[in-house]
C-alpha positions in Angstrom: 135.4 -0.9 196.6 135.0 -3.6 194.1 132.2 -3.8 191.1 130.4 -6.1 193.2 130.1 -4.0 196.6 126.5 -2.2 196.0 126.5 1.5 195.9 123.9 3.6 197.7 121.4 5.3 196.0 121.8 9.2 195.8 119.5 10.1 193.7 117.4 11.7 196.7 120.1 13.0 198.9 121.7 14.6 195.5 118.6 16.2 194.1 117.7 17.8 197.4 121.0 19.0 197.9 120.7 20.7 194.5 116.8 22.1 195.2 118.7 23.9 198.5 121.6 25.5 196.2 118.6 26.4 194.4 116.6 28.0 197.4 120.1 29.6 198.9 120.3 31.5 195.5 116.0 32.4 195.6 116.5 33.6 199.3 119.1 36.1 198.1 117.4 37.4 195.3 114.6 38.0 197.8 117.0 40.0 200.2 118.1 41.9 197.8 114.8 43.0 196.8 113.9 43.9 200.4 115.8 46.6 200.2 113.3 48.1 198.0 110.3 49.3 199.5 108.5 48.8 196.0 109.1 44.8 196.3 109.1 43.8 199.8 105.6 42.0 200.1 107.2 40.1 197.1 111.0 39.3 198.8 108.4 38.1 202.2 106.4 36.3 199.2 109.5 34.5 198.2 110.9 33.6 201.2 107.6 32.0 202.6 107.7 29.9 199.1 111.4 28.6 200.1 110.6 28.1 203.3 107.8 25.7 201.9 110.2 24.4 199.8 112.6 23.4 202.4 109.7 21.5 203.9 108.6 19.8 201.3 112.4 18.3 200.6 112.6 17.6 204.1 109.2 15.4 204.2 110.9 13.2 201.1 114.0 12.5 203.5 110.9 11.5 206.6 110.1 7.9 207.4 107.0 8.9 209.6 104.2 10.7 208.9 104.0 14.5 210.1 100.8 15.4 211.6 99.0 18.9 212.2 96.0 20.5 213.0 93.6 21.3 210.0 93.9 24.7 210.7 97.7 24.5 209.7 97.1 23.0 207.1 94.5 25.2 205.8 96.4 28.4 206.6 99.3 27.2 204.9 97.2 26.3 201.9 95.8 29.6 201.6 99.3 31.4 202.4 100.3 30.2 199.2 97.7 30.3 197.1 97.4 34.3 198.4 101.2 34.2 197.4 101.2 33.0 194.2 98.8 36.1 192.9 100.2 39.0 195.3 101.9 40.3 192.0 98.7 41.8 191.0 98.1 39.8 187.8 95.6 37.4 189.1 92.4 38.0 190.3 90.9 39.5 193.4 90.6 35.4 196.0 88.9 35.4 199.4 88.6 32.7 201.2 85.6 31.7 203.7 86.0 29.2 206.3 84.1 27.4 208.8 85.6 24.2 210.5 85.4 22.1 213.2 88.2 22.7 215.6 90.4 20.0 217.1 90.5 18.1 214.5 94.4 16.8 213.1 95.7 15.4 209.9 98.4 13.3 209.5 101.2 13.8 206.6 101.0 17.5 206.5 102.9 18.1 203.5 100.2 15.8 201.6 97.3 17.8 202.5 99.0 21.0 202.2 99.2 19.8 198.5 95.8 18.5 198.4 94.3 21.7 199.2 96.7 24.0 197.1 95.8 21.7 194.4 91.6 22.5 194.9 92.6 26.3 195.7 94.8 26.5 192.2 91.3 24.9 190.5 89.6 27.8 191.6 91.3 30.2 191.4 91.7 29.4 187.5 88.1 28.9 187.1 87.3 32.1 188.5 89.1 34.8 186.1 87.4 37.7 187.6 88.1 37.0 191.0 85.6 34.7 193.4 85.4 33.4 197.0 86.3 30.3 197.6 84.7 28.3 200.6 86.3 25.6 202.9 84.6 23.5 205.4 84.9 20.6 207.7 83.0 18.5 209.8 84.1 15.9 212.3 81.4 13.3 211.9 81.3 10.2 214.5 83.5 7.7 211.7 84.4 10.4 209.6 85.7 13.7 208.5 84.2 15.5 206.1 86.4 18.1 204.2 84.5 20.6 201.4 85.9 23.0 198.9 83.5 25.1 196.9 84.4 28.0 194.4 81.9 30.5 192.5 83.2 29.5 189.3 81.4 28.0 186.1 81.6 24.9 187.6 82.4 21.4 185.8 81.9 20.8 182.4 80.1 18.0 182.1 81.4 15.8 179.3 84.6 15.8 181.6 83.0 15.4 185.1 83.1 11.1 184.9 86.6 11.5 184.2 87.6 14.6 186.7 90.4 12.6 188.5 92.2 10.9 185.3 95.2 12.1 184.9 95.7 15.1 181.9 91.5 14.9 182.4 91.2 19.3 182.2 89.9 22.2 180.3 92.8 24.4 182.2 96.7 23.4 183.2 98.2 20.2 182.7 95.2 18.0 184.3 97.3 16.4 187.2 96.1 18.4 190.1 93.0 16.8 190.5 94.5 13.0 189.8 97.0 14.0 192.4 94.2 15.1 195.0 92.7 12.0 194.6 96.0 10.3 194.2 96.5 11.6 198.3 93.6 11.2 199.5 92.9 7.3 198.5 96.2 7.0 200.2 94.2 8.1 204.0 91.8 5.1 202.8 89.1 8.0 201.8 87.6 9.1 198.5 86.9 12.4 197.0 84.2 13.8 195.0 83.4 16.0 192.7 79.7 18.2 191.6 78.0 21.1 190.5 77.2 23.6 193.0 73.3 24.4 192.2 74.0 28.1 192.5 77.0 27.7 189.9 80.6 26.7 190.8 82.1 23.5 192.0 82.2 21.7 194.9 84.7 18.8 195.9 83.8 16.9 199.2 86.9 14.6 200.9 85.5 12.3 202.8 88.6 10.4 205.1 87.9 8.1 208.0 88.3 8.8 211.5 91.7 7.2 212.3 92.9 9.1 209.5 92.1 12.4 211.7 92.0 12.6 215.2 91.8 15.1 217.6 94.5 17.6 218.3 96.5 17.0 221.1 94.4 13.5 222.0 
């Protein structure tokens, strides 16, 4: 091969090789805590989050959107929010949901994070534990998705500027800039308000040929 003969880039194929050395050692770990009564809802814990992992590096490597129903994508969402506190230090999350069935998203992986990202919100905003609520209506150009939390809600010197990037009174302020980030990418928009009860509420609105229906 000469200096002139153009190499392939393996940036990609090299860091995802390294994120699976990375989950080989995680799933392990996990099995070795199995053993232990005392830690088995943590090893499952782990191994679901790898197993999301493996997914998520997979979708990088995927030319063609993945679709799935809502209700996959919601249960996965919640999965791993339900995950990420099942070692007892965060608070006390239920969920409540009510949405239209039939109806399926395309890129999976996108609005797995789009929802983990809303869930994570709430979750911080309620410190003493909360419900959070998630509906969705199939309208007849439109799907309306809504995420609601019984938290303070937004501040509002920072609600105009909700979905800037490092825009946050909690975490690195990316999560919502990345929610909006996605869902512009489906050609919808997303919004943000005060609940008039308290908490927030953040309504995705997405056209319908960005969600059809399952199986159609």
């Amino acid at each position: 091969m000469t200096e002139d003969t153009p190499h392939s880039d393996l940036t990609l194929p090299c860091l995802i090789h390294d994120l699976n050395n990375v989950f080989q050692t995680l799933v392990e770990a996990a099995d070795l805590l199995s053993t232990d009564p005392r830690w088995a809802a943590l090893s499952a814990a782990i191994v679901r989050s790898v197993e999301r992992g493996k997914n998520l590096t997979a979708s990088l490597q995927r030319t063609d959107p993945v679709s799935a129903p809502l209700e996959t994508v919601l249960a996965n969402a919640i999965s791993f929010v339900q995950d990420s506190l099942i070692g007892g230090r965060g608070p006390k999350i239920s969920f409540a949901t009510e949405i239209d069935a039939g109806i399926e998203l395309r890129r999976i992986w996108g609005w797995e994070r789009v929802l983990i990202n809303l869930f994570s919100n709430a979750v911080r905003a309620m410190p003493e534990g909360g419900t959070i609520r998630v509906g969705a209506r199939r309208r007849e150009t439109e799907i309306e998705i809504v995420v609601e939390d019984d938290g303070p809600g937004i501040a509002p010197e920072i609600m105009p500027y909700i979905f800037k990037p490092h825009v946050s009174t909690r975490g690195s302020g990316l999560g919502l800039h990345i929610v909006d980030s996605i869902v512009r990418q489906e050609d919808g928009f997303v919004r943000a308000l005060n609940r008039p009860e308290g908490g927030a509420r953040f309504i995705i609105t997405i056209p319908a040929f960005a969600a059809r229906a399952a199986h159609a």
